[in-house]
Backbone as a ProteinNet text record, in pm:
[ID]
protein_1_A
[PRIMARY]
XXXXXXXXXXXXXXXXXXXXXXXXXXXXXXXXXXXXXXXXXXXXXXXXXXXXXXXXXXXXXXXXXXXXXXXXXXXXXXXXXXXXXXXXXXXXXXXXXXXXXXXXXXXXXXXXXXXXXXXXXXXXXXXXXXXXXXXXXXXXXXXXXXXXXXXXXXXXXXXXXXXXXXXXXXXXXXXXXXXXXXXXXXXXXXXXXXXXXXXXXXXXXXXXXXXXXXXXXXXXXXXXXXXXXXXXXXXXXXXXXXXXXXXXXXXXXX
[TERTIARY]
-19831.4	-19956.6	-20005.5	-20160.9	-20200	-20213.2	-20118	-20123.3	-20309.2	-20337.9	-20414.6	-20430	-20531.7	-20581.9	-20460.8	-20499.7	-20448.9	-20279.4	-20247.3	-20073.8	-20039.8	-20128.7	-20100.7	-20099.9	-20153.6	-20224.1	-20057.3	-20020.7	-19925.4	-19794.6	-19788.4	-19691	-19635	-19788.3	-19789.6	-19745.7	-19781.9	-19742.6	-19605.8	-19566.3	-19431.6	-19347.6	-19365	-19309.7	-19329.7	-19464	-19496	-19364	-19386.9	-19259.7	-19166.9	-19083	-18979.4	-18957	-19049	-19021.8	-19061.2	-19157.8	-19164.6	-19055.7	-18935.8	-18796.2	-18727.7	-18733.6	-18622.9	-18676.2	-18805.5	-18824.5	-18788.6	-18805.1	-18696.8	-18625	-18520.2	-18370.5	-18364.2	-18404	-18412	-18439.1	-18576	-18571.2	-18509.5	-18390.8	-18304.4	-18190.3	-18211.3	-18108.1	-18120.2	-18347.3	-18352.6	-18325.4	-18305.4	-18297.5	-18172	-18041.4	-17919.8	-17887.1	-17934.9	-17863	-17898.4	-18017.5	-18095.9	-18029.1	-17962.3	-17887	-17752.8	-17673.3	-17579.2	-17527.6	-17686.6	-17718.1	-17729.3	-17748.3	-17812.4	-17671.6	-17594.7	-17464.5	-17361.3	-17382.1	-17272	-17310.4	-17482.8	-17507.2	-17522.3	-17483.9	-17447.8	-17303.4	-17211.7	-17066.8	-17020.3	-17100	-17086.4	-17111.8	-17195	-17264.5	-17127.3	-17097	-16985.8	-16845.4	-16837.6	-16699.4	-16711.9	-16853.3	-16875.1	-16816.7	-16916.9	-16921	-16762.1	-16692.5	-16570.6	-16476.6	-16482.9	-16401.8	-16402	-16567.2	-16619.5	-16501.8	-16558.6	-16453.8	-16323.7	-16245.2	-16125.2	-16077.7	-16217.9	-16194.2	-16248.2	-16289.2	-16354.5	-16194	-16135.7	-16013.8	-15905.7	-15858.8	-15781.5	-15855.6	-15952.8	-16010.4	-15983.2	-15974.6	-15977.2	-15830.3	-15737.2	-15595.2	-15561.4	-15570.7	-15563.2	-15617.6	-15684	-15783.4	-15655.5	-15602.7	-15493.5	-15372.9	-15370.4	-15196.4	-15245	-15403	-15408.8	-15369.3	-15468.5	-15446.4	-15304.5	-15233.4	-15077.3	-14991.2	-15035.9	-14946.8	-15009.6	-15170.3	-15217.8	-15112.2	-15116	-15023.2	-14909.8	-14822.6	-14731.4	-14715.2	-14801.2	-14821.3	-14881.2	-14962.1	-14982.5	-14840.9	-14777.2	-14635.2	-14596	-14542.6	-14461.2	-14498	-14629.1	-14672.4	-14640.5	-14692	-14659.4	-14501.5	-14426.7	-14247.9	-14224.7	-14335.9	-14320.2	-14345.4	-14500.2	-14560.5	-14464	-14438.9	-14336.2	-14214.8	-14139.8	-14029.9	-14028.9	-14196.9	-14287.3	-14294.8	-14379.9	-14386.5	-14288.8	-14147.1	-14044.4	-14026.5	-14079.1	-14017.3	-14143.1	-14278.8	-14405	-14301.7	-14404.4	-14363.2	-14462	-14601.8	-14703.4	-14809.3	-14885.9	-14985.7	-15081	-15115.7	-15201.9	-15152.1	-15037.8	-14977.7	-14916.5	-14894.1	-14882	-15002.6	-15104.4	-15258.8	-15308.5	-15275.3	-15287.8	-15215.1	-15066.5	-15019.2	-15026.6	-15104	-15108.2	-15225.5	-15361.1	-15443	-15429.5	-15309.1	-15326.7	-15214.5	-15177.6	-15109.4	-15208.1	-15330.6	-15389	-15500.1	-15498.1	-15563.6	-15508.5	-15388.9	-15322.8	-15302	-15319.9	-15296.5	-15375.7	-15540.5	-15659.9	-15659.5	-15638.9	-15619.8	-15542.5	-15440.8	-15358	-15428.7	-15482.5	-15614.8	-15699.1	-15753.5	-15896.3	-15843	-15720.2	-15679.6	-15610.5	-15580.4	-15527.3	-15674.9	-15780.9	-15903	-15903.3	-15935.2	-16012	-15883.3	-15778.1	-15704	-15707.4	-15728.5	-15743.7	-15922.4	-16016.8	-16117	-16132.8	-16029.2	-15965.4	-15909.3	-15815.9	-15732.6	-15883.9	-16005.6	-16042.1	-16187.3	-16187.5	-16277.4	-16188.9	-16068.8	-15974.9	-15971.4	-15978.7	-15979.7	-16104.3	-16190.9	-16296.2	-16361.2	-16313.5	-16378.5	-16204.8	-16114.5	-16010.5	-16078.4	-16153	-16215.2	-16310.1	-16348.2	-16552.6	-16423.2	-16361.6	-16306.9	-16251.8	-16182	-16160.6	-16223.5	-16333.5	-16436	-16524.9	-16554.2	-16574.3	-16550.3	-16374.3	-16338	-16352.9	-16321.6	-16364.2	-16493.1	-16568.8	-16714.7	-16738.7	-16664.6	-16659.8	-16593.7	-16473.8	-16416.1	-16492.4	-16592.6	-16639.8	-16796.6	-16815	-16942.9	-16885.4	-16745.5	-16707.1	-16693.9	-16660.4	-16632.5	-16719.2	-16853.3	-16992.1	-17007	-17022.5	-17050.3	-16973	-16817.6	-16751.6	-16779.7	-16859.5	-16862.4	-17080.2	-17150.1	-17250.2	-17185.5	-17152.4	-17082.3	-17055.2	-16925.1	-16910.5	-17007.5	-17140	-17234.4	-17290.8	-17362.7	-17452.8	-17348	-17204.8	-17167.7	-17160.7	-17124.2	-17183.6	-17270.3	-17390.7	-17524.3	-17569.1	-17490	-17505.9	-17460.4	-17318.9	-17246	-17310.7	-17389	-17443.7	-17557.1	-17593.6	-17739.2	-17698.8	-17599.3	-17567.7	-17596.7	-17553.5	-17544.4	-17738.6	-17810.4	-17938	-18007.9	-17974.9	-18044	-18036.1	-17851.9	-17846.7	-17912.3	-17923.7	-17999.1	-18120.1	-18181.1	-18326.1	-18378.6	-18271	-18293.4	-18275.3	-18219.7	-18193.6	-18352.1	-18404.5	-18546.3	-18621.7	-18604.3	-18697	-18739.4	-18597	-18579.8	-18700.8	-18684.5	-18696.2	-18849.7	-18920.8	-19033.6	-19138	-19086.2	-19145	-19161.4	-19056.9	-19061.9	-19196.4	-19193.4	-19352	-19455.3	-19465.1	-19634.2	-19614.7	-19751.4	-19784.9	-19730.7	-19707.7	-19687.3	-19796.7	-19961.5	-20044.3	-20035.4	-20058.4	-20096.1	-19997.4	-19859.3	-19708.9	-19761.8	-19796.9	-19830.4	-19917.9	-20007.6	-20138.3	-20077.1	-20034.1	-19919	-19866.6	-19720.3	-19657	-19792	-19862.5	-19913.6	-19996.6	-20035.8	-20094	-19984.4	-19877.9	-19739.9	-19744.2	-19735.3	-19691.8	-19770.7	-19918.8	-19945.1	-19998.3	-19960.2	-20005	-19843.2	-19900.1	-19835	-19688.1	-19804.4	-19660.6	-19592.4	-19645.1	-19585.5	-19646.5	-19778.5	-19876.6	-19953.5	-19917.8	-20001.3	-20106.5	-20012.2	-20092.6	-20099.2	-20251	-20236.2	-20351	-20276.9	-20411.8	-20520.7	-20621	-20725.8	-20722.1	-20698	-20678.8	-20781.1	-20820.8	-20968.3	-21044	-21074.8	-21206.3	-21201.2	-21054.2	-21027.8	-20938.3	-20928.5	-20784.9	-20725	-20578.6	-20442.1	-20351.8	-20429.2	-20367.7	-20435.7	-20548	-20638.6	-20741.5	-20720.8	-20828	-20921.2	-20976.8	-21175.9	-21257.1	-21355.2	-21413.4	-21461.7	-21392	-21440.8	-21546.1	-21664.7	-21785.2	-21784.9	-21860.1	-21826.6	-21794.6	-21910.1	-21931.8	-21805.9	-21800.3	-21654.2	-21506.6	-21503.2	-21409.7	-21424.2	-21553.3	-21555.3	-21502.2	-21551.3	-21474.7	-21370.6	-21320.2	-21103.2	-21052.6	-21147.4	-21115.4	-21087.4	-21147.6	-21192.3	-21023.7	-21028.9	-20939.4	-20989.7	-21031.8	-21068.4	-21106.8	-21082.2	-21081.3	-21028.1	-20919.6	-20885.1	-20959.7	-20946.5	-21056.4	-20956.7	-21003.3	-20956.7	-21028.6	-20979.2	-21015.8	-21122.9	-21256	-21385.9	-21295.8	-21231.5	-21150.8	-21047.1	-20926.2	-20813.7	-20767.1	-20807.9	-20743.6	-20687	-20634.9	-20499.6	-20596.5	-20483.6	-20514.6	-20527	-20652.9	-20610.8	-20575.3	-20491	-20440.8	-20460.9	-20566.2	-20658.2	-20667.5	-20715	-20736.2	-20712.3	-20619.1	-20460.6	-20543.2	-20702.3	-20743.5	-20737.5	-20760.4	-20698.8	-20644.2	-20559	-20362.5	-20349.1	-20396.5	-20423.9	-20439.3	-20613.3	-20591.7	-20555.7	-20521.9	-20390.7	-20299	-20217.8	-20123.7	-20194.5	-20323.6	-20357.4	-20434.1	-20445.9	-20473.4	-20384.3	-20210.4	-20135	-20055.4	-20118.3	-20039.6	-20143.5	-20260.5	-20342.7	-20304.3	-20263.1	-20243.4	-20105.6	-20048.4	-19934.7	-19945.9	-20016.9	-20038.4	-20101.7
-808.2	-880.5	-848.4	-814.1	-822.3	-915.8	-874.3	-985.8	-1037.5	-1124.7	-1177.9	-1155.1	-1139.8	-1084.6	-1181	-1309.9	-1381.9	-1378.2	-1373.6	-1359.3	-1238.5	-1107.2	-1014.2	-996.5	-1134.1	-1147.4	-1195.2	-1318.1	-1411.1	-1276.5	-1206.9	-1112.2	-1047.4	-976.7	-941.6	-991.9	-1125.6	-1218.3	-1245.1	-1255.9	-1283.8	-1154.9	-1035.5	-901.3	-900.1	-931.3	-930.3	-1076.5	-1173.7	-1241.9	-1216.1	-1146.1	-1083.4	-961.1	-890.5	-755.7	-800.4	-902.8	-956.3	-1021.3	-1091.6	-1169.7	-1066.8	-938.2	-817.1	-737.2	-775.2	-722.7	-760.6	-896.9	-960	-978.8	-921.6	-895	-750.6	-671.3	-536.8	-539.7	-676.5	-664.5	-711.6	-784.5	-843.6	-745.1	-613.8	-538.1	-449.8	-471.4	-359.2	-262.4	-151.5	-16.6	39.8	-114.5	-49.7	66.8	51.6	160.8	286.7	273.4	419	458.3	375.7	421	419.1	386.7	454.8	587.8	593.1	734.5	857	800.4	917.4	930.7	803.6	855	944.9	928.4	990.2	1134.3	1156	1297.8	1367.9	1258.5	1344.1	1350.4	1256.5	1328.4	1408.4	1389	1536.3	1671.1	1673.1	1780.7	1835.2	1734.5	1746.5	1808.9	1749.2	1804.4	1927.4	2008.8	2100.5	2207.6	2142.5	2209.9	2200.6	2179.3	2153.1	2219.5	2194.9	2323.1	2474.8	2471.7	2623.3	2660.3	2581.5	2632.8	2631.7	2561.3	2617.7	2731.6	2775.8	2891.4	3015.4	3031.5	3053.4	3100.7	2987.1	3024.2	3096.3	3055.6	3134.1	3262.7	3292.5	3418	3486.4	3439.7	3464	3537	3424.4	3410.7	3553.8	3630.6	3709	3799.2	3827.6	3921.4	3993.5	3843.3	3886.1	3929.9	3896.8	3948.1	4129.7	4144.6	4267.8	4364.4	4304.1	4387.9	4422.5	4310.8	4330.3	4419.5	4451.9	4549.6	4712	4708.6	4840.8	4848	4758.9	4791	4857	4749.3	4790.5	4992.7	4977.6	5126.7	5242.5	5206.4	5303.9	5306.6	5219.8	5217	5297.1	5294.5	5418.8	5487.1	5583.7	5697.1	5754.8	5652.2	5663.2	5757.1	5656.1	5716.2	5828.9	5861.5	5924.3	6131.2	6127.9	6170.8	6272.3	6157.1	6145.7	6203.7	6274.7	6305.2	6424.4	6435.2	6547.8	6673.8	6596.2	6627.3	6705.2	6685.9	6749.6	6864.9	6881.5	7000	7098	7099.6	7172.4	7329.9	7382.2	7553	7603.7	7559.2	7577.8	7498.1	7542.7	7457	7355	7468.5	7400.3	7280.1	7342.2	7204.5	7068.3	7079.1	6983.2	6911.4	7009.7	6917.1	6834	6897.7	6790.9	6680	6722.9	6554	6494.5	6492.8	6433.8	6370	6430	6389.4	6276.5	6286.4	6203.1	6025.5	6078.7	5958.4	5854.9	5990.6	5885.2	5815.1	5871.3	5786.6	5669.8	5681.8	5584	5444.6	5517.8	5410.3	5331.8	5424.9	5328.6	5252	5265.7	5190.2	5066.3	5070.7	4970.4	4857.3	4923.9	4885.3	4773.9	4839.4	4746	4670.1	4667.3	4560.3	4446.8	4469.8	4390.5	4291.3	4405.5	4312.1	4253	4272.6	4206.6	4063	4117	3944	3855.7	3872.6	3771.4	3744.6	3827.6	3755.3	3672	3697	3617	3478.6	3532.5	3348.1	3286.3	3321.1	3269.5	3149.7	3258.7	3215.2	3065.5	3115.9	3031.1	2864.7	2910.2	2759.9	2725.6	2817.2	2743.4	2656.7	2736.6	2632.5	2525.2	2541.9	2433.5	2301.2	2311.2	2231.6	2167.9	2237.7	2197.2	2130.2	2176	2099.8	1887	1944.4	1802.6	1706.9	1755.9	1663.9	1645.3	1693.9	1703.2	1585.4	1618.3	1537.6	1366.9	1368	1221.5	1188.8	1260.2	1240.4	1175.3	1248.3	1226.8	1073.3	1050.6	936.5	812.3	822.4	740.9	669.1	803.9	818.1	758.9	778.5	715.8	592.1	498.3	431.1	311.2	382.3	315.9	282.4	456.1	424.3	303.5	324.3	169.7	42.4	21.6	-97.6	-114.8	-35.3	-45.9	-52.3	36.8	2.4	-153.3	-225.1	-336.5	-406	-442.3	-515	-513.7	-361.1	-359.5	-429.6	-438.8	-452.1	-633.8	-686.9	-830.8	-890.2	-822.8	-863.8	-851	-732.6	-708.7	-792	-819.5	-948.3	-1044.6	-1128.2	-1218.6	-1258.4	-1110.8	-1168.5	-1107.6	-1001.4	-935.7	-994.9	-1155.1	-1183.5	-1200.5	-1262.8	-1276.8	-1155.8	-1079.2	-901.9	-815.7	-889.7	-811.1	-943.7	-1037.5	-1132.1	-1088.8	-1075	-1036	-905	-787.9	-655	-692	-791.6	-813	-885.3	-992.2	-1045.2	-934.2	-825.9	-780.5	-640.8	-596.6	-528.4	-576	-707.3	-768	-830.4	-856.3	-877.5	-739.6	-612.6	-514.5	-463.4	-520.9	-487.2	-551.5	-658.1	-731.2	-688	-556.1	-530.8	-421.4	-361.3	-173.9	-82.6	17.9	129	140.4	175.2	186.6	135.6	-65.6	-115.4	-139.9	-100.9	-125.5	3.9	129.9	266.8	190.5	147.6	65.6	9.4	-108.1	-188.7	-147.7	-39	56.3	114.3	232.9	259	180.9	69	7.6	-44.6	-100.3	-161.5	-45	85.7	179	197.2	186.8	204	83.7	1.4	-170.2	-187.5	-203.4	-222.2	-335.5	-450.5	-578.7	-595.3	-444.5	-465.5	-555.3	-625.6	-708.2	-612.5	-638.3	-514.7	-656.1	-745.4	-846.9	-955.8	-1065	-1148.6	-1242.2	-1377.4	-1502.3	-1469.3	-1582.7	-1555.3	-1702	-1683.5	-1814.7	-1831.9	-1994.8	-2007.8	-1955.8	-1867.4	-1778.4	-1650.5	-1571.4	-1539.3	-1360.6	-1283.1	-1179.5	-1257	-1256.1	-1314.3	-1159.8	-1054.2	-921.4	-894.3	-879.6	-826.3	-910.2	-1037.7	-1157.1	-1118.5	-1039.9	-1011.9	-1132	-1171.1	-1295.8	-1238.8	-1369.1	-1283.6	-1371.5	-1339.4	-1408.5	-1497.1	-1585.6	-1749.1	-1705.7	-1650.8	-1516.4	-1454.7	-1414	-1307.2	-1402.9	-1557.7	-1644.3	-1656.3	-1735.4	-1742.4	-1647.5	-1560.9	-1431.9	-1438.4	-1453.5	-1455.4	-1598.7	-1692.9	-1801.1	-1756.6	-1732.7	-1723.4	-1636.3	-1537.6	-1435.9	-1354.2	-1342.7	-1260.8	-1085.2	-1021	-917.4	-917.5	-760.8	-779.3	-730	-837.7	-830.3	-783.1	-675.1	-655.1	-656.8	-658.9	-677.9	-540.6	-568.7	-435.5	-356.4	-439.5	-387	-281.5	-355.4	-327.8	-296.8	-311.5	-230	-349.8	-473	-498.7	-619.6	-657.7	-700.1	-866.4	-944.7	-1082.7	-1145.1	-1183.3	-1291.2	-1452.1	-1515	-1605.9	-1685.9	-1817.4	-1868.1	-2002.8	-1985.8	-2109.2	-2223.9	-2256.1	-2372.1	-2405.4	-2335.5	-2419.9	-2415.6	-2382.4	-2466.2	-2540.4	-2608.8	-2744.2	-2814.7	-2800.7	-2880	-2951.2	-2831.7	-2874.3	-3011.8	-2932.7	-3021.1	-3155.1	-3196.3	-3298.9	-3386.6	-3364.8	-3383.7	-3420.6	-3369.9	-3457.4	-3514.7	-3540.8	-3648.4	-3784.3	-3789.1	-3859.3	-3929.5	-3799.3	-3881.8	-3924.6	-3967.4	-4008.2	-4127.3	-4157.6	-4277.9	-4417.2
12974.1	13000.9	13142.4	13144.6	13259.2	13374	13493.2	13625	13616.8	13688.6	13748.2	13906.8	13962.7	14111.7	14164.9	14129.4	14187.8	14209.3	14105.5	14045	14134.9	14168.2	14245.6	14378.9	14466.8	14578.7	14645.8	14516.5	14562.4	14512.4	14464.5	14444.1	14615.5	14640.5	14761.7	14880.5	14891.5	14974.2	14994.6	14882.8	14910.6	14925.6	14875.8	14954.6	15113	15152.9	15266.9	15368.2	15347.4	15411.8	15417.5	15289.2	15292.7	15362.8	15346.4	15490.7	15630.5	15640.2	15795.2	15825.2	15749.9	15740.4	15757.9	15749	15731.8	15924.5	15896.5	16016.3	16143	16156.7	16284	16304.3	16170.7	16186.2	16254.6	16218.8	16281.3	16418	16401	16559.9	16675.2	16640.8	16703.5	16733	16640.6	16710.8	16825.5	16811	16865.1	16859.1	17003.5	17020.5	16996.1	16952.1	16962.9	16847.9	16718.2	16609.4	16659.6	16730.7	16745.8	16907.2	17005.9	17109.7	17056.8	16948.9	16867.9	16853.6	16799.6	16691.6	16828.5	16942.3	17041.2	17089.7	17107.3	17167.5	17103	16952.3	16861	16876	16889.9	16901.7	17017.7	17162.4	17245.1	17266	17191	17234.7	17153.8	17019.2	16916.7	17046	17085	17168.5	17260.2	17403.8	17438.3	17410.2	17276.1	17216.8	17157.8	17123.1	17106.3	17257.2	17358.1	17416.6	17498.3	17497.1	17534.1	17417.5	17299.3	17234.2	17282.1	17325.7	17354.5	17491.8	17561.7	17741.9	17702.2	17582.5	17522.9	17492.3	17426.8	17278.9	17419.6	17529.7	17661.9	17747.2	17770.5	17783.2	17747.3	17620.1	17528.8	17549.9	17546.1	17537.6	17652.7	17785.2	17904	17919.6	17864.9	17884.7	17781.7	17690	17598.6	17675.7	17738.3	17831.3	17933.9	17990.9	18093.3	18089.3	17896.8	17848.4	17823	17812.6	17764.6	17901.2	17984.5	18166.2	18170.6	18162.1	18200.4	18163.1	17961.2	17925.4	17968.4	18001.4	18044.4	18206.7	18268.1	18380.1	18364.1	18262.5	18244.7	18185.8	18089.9	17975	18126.7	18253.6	18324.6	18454.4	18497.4	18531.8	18477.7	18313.7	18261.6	18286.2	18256	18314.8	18418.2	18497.1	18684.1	18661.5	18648.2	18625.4	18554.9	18469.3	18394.6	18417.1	18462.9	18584.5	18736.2	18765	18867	18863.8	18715	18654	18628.9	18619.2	18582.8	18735.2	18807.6	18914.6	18983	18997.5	19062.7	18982.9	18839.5	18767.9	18778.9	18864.9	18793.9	18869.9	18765	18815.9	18890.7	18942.6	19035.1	19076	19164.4	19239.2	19114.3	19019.8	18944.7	18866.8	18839.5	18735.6	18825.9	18936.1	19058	19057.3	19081.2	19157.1	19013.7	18871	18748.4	18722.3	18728.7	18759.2	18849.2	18986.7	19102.4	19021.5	18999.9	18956.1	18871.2	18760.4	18624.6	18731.9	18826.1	18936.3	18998.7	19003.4	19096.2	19005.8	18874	18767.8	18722	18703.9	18644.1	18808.5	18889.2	19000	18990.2	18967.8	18980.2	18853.5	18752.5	18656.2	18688.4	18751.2	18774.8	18858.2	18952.1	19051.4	19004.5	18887.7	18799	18727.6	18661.9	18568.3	18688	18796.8	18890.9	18897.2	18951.7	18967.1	18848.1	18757.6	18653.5	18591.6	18625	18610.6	18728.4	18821	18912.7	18898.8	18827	18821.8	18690	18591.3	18462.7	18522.8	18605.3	18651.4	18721.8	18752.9	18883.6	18792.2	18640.6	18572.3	18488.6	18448.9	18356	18494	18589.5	18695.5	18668.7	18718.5	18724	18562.1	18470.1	18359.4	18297.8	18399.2	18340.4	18458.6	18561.6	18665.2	18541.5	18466.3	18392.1	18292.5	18234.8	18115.1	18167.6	18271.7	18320.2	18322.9	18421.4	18435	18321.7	18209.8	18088	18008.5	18015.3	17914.8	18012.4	18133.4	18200.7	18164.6	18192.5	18159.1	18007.3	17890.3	17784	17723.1	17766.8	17825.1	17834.8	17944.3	17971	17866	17784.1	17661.2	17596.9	17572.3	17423.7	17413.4	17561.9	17601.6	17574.4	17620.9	17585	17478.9	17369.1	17233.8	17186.7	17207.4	17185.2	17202.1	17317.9	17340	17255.6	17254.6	17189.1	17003.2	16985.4	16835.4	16795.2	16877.6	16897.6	16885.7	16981.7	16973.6	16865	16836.6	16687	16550.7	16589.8	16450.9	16446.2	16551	16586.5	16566.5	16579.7	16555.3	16408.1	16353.8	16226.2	16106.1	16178.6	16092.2	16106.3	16215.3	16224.3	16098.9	16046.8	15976.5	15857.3	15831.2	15685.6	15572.8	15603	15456.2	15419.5	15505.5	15465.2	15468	15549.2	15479.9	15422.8	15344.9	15137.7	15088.3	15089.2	15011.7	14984.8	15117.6	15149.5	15081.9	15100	15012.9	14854.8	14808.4	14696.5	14599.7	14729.6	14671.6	14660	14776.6	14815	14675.1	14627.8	14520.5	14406.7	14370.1	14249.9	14287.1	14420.9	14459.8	14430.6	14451	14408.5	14298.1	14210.6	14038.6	13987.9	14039.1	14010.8	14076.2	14150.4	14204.8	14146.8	14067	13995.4	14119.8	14065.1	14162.3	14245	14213.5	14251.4	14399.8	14386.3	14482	14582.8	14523.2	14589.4	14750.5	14631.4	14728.9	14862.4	14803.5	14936.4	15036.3	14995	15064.5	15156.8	15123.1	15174.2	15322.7	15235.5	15348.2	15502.5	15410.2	15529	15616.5	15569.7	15654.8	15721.1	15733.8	15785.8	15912.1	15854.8	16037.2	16085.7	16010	16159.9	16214.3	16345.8	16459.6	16416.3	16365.7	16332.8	16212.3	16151.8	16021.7	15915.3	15931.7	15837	15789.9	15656	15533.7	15460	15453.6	15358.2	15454.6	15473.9	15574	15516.9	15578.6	15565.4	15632.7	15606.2	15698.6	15746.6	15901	16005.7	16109.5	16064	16142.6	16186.2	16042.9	16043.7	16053.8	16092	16125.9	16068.5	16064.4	16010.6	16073.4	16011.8	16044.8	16121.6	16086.9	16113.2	16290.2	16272.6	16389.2	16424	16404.6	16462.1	16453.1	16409.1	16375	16295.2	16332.2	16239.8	16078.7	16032.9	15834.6	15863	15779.6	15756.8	15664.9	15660.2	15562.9	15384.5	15398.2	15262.4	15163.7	15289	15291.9	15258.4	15311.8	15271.9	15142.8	15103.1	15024.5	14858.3	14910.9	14791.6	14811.1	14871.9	14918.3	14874.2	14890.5	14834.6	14649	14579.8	14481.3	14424.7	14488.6	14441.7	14258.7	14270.3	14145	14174.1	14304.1	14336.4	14453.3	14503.8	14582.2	14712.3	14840.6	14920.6	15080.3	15129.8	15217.2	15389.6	15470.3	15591.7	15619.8	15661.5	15707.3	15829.2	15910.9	16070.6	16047.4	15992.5	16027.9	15872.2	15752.7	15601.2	15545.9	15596.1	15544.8	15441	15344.3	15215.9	15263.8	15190.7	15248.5	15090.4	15135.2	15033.1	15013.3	15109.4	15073.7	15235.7	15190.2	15337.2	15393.4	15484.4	15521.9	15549.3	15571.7	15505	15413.4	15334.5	15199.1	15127	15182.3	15187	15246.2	15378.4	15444.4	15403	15355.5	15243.2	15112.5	15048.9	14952.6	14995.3	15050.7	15126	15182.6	15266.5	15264.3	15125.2	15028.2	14924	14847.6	14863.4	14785.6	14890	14999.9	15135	15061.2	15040.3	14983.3	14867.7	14751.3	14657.1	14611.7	14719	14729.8	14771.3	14857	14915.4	14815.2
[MASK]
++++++++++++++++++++++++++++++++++++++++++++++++++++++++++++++++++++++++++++++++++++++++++++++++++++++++++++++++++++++++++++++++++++++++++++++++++++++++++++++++++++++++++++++++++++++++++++++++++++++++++++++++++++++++++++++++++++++++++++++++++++++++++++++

């Protein structure tokens, strides 16, 4: 059976309380899930970058086992050379192994340099790793104690914001896709999150612009849905009269 404007107005309405009820739970947590989320992805970052000056090291350290055995492999030579040397049978073959001596010396030379500029790099990033991981230490430390809070605050209201997701489920089964889509979008870009709103002394309940007497009147009525000329958002009728309601059976009570 087809809703009624009306049946759809009050549909709305009550989605609308229920996400403004969901919304000041959120907003009580504030900025914390989202300063969570920044901390987890900067000590993700960190520990990245701190495996690296590891894998930096090891690399360094492998660098220096290689120098060592070229030392060692041009040593033999040297001795080797050298064994050589006492047996040449002339000038030429002298001035070639002198030559292949003073190659292998300089070799010995550059791998000397290049491990002490290995140990000099392996300090300097075992210095970055330290302070790293203190640095890191102290992030996690945070995230811990922000974790803590958000999950405090979270317990505090859990049970009414699966309740609330639970109305809120079963509040939307009752509006068409169509006008659910409207809804949706207008929540999306007002500021306070009012998609659907009274009209208060005279008034949008969304963006205070004056509705015209006219214009109540049709919202009174509800037989089409009437939205705000200003600001988009849907009115769902007008909190005078619901005042009066309410003073009308204070009356007939009496």
């Amino acid at each position: 059976m087809e809703s009624t404007v009306a049946q759809k107005l009050e549909a709305l309405l009550n989605l609308q309380k229920i996400d403004s009820r969901l919304d000041a739970i959120f907003k009580i947590r504030g900025a914390l899930p989202e300063e969570v989320q920044d901390l987890e992805d900067e000590i993700a970052g960190y520990e990245t970058r701190l495996e690296k000056f590891n894998q930096d090291i090891v690399s360094l350290e492998e660098d220096i086992k290689k120098f060592k055995e070229n030392i060692k492999e041009s040593e033999k030579l040297i001795k080797k050379y050298q064994e050589q040397q006492m047996n040449v049978r002339n000038n030429r073959e002298y001035d070639a192994i002198t030559k292949e001596l003073e190659l292998q010396d300089l070799e010995i030379q550059v791998s000397k340099k290049k491990i002490g500029e290995a140990q000099a790099k392996i300090e300097s990033k075992n210095k970055d790793v330290e302070e790293l991981r203190d640095y890191l230490k102290e992030r996690q430390k945070d995230l811990s104690n922000k974790q803590d809070e958000l999950t405090t605050i979270v317990s505090e209201s859990e049970n009414e914001e699966s309740k609330l997701k639970a109305d809120r489920e079963k509040a939307v089964k009752k509006i068409e896709d169509r006008l659910y889509k409207s809804y949706a979008k207008i929540r999306s870009n007002a500021k306070n999150g009012l998609a659907v709103v009274m009209v208060k002394r005279g008034a949008c309940g969304g963006c205070f612009n004056v509705v015209p007497p006219q214009r109540q009147a049709d919202i009174r009525e509800k037989k089409k849905l009437i939205v705000c000329e200003h600001c988009g958002r849907i009115f769902a009728g007008v909190e005078d009269e619901i005042e009066e309601e309410a003073t009308k059976k204070k009356r007939s009570r009496v």
